[in-house]
C-alpha positions as CSV (number, residue, x, y, z in Angstrom):
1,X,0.0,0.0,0.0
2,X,0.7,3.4,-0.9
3,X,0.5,6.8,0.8
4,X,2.0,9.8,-0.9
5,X,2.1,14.1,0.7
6,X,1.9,15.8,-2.6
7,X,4.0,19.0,-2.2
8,X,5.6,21.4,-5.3
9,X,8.8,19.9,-4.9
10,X,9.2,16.7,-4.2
11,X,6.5,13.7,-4.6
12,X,6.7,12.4,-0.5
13,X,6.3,8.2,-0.5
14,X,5.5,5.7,2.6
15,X,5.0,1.9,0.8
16,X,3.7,-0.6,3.6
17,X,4.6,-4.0,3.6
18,X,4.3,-6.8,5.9
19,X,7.3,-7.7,7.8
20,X,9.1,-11.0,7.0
21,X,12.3,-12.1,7.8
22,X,13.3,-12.7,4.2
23,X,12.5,-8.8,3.6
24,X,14.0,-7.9,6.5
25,X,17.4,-9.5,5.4
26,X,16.9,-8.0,1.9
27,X,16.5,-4.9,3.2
28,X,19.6,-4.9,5.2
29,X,21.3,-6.1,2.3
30,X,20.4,-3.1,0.0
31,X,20.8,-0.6,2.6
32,X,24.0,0.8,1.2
33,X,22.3,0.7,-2.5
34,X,19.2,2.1,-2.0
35,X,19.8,5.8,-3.1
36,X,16.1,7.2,-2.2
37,X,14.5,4.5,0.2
38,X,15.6,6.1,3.6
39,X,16.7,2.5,5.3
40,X,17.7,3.8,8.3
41,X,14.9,5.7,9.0
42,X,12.3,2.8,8.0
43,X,9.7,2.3,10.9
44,X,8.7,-1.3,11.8
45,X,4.9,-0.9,13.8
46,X,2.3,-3.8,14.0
47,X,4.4,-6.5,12.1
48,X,4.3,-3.3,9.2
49,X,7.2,-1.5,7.5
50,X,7.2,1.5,6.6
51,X,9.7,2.2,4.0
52,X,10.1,6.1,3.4
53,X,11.3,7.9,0.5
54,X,10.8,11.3,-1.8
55,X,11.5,11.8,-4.9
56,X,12.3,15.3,-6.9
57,X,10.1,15.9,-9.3
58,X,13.0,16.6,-11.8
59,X,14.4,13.6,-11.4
60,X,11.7,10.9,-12.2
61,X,13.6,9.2,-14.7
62,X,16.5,9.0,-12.2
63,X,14.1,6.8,-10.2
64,X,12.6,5.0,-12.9
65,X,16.3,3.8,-13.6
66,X,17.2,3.0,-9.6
67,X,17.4,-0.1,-7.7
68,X,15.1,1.5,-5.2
69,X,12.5,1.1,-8.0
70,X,13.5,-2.3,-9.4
71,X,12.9,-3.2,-5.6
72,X,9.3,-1.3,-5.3
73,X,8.3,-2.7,-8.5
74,X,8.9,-6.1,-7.3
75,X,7.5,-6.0,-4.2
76,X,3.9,-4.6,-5.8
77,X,3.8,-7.9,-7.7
78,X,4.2,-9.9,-4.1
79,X,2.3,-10.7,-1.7
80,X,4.2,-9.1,1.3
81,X,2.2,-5.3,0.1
82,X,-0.5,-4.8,2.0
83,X,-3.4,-5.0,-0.7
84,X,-6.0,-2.4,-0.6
85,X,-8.2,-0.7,-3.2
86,X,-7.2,2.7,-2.3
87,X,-4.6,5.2,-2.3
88,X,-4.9,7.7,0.1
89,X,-2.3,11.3,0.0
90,X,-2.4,14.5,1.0
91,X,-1.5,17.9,-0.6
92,X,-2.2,19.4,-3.7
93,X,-3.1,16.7,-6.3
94,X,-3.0,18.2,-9.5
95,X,-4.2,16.2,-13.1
96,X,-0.6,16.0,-14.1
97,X,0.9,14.0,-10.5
98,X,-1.9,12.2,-10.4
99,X,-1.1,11.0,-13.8
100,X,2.8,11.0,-12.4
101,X,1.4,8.4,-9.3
102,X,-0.3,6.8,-11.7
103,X,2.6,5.9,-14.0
104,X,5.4,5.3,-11.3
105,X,3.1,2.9,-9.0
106,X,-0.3,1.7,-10.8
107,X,-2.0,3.2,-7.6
108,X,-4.9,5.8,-7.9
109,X,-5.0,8.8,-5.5
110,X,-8.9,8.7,-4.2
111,X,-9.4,9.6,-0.3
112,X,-7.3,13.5,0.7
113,X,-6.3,13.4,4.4
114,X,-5.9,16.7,6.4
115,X,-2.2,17.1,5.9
116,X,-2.0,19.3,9.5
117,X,-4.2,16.4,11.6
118,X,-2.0,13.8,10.2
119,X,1.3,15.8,10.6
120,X,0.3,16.4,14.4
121,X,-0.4,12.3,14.9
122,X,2.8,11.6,13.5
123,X,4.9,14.1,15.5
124,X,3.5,12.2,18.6
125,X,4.0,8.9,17.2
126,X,7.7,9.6,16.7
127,X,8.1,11.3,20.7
128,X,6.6,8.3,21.9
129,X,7.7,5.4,20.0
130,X,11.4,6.8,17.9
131,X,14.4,7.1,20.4
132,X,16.5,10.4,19.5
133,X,15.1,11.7,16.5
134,X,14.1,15.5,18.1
135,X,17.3,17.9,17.8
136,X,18.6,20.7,18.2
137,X,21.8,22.5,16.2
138,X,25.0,23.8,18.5
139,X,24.2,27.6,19.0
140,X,26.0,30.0,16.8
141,X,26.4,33.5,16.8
142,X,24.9,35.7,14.4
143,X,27.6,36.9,12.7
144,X,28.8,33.6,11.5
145,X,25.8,33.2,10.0
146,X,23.8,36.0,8.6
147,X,26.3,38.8,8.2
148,X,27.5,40.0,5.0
149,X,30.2,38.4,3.6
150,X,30.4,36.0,6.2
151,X,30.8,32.1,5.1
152,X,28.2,29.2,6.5
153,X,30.6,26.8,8.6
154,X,29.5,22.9,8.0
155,X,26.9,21.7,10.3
156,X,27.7,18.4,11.7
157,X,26.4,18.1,15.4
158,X,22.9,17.2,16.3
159,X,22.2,17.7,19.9
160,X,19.0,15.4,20.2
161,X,16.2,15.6,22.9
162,X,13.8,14.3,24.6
163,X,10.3,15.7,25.0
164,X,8.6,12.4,26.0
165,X,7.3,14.2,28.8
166,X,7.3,17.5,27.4
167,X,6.0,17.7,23.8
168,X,2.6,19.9,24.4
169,X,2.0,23.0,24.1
170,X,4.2,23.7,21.4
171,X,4.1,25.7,17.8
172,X,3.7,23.8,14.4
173,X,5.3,25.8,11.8
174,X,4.7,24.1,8.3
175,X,6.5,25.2,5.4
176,X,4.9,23.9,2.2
177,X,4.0,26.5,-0.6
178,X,3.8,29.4,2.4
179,X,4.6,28.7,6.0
180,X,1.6,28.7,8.7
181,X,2.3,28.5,12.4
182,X,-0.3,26.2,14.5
183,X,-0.4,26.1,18.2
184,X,-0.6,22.5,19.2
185,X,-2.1,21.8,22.7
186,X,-2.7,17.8,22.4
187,X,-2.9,15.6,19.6
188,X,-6.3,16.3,19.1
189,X,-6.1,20.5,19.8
190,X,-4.2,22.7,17.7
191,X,-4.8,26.0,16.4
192,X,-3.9,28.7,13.2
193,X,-2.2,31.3,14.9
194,X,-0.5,32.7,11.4
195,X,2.0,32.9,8.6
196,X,3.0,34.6,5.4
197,X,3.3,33.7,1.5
198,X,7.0,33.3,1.1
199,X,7.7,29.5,2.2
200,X,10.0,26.5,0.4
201,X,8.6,26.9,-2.8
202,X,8.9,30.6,-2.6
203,X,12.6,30.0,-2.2
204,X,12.9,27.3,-4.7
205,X,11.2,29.2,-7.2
206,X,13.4,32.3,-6.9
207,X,16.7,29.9,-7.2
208,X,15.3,28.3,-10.4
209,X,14.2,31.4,-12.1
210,X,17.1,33.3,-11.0
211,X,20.3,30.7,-10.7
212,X,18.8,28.0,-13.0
213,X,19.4,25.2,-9.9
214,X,17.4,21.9,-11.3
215,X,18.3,19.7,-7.8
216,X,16.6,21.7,-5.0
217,X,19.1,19.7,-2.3
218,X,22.2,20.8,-4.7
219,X,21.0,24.7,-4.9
220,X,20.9,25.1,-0.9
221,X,24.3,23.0,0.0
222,X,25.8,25.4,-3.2
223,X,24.0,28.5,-1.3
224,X,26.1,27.2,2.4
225,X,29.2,28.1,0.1
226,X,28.6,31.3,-1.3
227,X,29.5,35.1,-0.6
228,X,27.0,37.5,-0.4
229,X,28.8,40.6,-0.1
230,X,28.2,42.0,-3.3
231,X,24.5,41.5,-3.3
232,X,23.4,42.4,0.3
233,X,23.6,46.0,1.6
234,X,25.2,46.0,5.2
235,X,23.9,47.9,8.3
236,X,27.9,49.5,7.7
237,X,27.0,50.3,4.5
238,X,23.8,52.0,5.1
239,X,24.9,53.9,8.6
240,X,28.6,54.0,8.0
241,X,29.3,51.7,10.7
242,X,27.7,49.9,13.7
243,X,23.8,51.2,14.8
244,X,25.3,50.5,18.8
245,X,21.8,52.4,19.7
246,X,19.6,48.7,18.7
247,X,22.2,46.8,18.5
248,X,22.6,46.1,14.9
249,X,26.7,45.1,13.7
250,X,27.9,46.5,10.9
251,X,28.3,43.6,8.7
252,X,24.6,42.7,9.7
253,X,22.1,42.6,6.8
254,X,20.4,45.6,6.5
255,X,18.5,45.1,3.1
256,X,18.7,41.8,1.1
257,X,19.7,42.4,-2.3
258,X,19.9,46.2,-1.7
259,X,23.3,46.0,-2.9
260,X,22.5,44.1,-6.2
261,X,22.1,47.2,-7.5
262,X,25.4,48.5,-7.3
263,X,27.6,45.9,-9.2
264,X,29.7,47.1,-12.4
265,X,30.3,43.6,-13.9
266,X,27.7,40.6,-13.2
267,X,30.7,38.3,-13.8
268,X,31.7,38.7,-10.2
269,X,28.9,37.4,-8.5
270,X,28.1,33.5,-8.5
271,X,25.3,31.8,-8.6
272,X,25.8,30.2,-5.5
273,X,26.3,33.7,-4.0
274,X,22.7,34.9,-5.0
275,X,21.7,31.5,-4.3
276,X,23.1,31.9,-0.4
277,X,21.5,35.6,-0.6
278,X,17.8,34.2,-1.2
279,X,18.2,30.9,1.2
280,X,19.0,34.1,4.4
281,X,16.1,35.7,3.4
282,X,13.9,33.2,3.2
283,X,15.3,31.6,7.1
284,X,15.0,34.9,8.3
285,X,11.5,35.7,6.7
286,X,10.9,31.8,8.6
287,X,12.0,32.9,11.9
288,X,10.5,36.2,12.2
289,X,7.0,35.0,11.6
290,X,7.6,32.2,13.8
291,X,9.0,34.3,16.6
292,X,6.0,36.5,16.1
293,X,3.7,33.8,17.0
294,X,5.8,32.6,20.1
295,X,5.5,36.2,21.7
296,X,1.8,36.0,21.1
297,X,0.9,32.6,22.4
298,X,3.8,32.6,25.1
299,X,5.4,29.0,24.1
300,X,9.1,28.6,23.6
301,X,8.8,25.1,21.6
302,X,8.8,25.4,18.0
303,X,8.7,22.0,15.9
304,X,9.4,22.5,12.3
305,X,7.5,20.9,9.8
306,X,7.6,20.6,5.9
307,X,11.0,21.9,4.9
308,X,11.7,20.1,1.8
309,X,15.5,21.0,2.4
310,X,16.6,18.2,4.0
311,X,20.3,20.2,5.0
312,X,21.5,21.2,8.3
313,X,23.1,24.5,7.5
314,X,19.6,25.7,6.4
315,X,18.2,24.5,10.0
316,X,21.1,26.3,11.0
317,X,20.2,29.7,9.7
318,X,16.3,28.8,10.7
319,X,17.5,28.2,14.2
320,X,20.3,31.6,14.5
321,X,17.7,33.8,13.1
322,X,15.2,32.9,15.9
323,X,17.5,33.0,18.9
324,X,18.7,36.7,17.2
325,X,14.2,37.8,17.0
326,X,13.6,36.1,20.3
327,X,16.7,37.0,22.4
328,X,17.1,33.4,22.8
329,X,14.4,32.7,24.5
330,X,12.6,29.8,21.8
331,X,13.8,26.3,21.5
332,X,13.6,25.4,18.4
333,X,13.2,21.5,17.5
334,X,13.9,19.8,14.7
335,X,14.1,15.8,13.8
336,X,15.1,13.0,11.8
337,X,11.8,12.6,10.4
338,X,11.2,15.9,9.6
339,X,10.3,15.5,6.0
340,X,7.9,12.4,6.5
341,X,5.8,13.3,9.6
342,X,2.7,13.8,7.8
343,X,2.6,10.3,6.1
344,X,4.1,8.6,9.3
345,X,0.8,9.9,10.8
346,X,-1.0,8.7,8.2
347,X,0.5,5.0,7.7
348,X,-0.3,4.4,11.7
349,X,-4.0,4.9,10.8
350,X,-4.0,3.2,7.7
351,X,-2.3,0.3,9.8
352,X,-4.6,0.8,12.9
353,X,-7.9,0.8,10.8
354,X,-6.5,-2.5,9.0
């Protein structure tokens, strides 16, 4: 059995099989091939596994050519898939991934879930059943992330928690097409509390139109490389040197892309320097309308949820921007999962109702 989150840019997969030691062995044995089936994040529940994987839209025929498909394939013609009539998803299903579903898998999407419900259930399956998969990122200081001209150090440190005890309240913020913040008070209770337009796709959008990036994964760990000094205008360069009065450095950003303006030869500048320009934007744009809502509601626990890019030195900016809006005061949580909770929830019904 299928279940599929349908976002703009990547097709989000949980196949359900029933456990056997035979697929369990080959499993184990194709760990180190499989090159979209996450295998160390597969979740065994109910004599079920849950096999996980995504795929980029721009790189179907990729899959169609993979072992991790030879495999699928296979296993649809076996008896170890759980055999229903129906393919439930969630998202946006338009004619032309339904079509997409249709060719990869022979499975037709027919029953929408309530992607936020479903994300919710599966943020608590994971605190209560998942052993360190919440995290945290080492703090940093602002400057060596979102000044001008400063690099993005490699992020290679989780520190994981655990909220067993401790998960509710917290804020939801989902980042799909735009991000929306939910107050969560149990898994039955949660809230719209707000958001803005420019989410993911916002971001992935703006690198494809203006860097011509193809591999969404590929454009952000290019955009941890570049230099944005000659496309962001500093606080230095707008005040002459630090504004001590609020606090602002003078190599913090003081307009993004306010310096774009200014450049005499376009050979100079780098794709992955605009490319590292657009990806602080958009974490900062993140944080402040997350920090926003924490002020409001007065919780310090932010789960994200939705990021398509799957790369710490992104959480890392996420994470710096918010301890720079909310003087350190919100924790900000993060996990293995991240990318799947919404069809983790929705594979632990499917499995429960079966």
């Amino acid at each position: 059995m299928f279940l599929f989150n349908i976002t703009p840019i990547y097709l989000k997969c949980a196949f359900l099989l029933i456990k056997s030691d035979d697929l369990l062995k080959q499993l184990e044995e194709y760990e180190t091939k499989f090159k979209y089936i996450e295998y160390k994040k597969n979740i065994i529940y109910k004599n079920t596994i849950i096999l996980l994987f995504k795929i980029s839209y721009s790189k179907v025929d990729d899959f169609k050519s993979s072992l991790d498909y030879a495999f699928i394939k296979e296993k649809l013609k076996s008896d170890n898939s759980l055999k229903v009539q129906k393919c439930s998803y969630c998202g946006s299903l338009t004619p032309k991934k339904e079509e997409l579903i249709y060719e990869l898998f022979k499975y037709k999407c027919t029953k929408p879930f309530n992607i936020n419900e479903f994300t919710i259930k599966g943020i608590d399956f994971l605190n209560n059943n998942i052993e360190n998969s919440f995290f945290n990122l080492p703090k940093k200081p602002v400057s060596s992330l979102i000044n001008v001209g400063q690099g993005i150090e490699n992020v290679t440190k989780k520190n994981y928690l655990n909220l067993k005890n401790n998960l509710y309240p917290y804020l939801l913020t989902v980042g799909e097409e735009g991000v929306t913040v939910y107050r969560v008070d149990s898994i039955n209770s949660f809230t719209k509390i707000g958001g803005n337009s420019f989410g993911p796709t916002t971001l992935w959008s703006l690198l494809t139109i203006s860097c011509g990036y193809e591999d969404p994964d590929f454009a952000i760990s290019e955009a941890a490389k570049g230099n944005n000094r000659l496309i962001d205008l500093s606080v230095g360069d707008i005040y002459g040197g630090s504004y001590d009065n609020i606090s602002l450095s003078s190599d913090l950003i003081g307009s993004s892309f306010g310096n774009f303006k200014n450049v005499d030869d376009m050979n100079k500048i780098e794709k992955k320097d605009i490319a590292k320009s657009l990806a602080i934007l958009y974490g900062a744009t993140y944080s402040h309308v997350t920090a926003m809502a924490s002020s409001k509601e007065k919780i310090n626990k932010i789960i994200f949820s939705g990021n398509p890019f799957d790369l710490l030195e992104l959480f890392q900016i996420i994470q710096t921007s918010i301890d720079r809006y909310s003087n350190n005061y919100i924790g900000t949580v993060f996990n293995d999962y991240l990318d799947y909770y919404e069809i983790i929830g929705m594979s632990i019904e499917m499995i429960n109702s079966n």
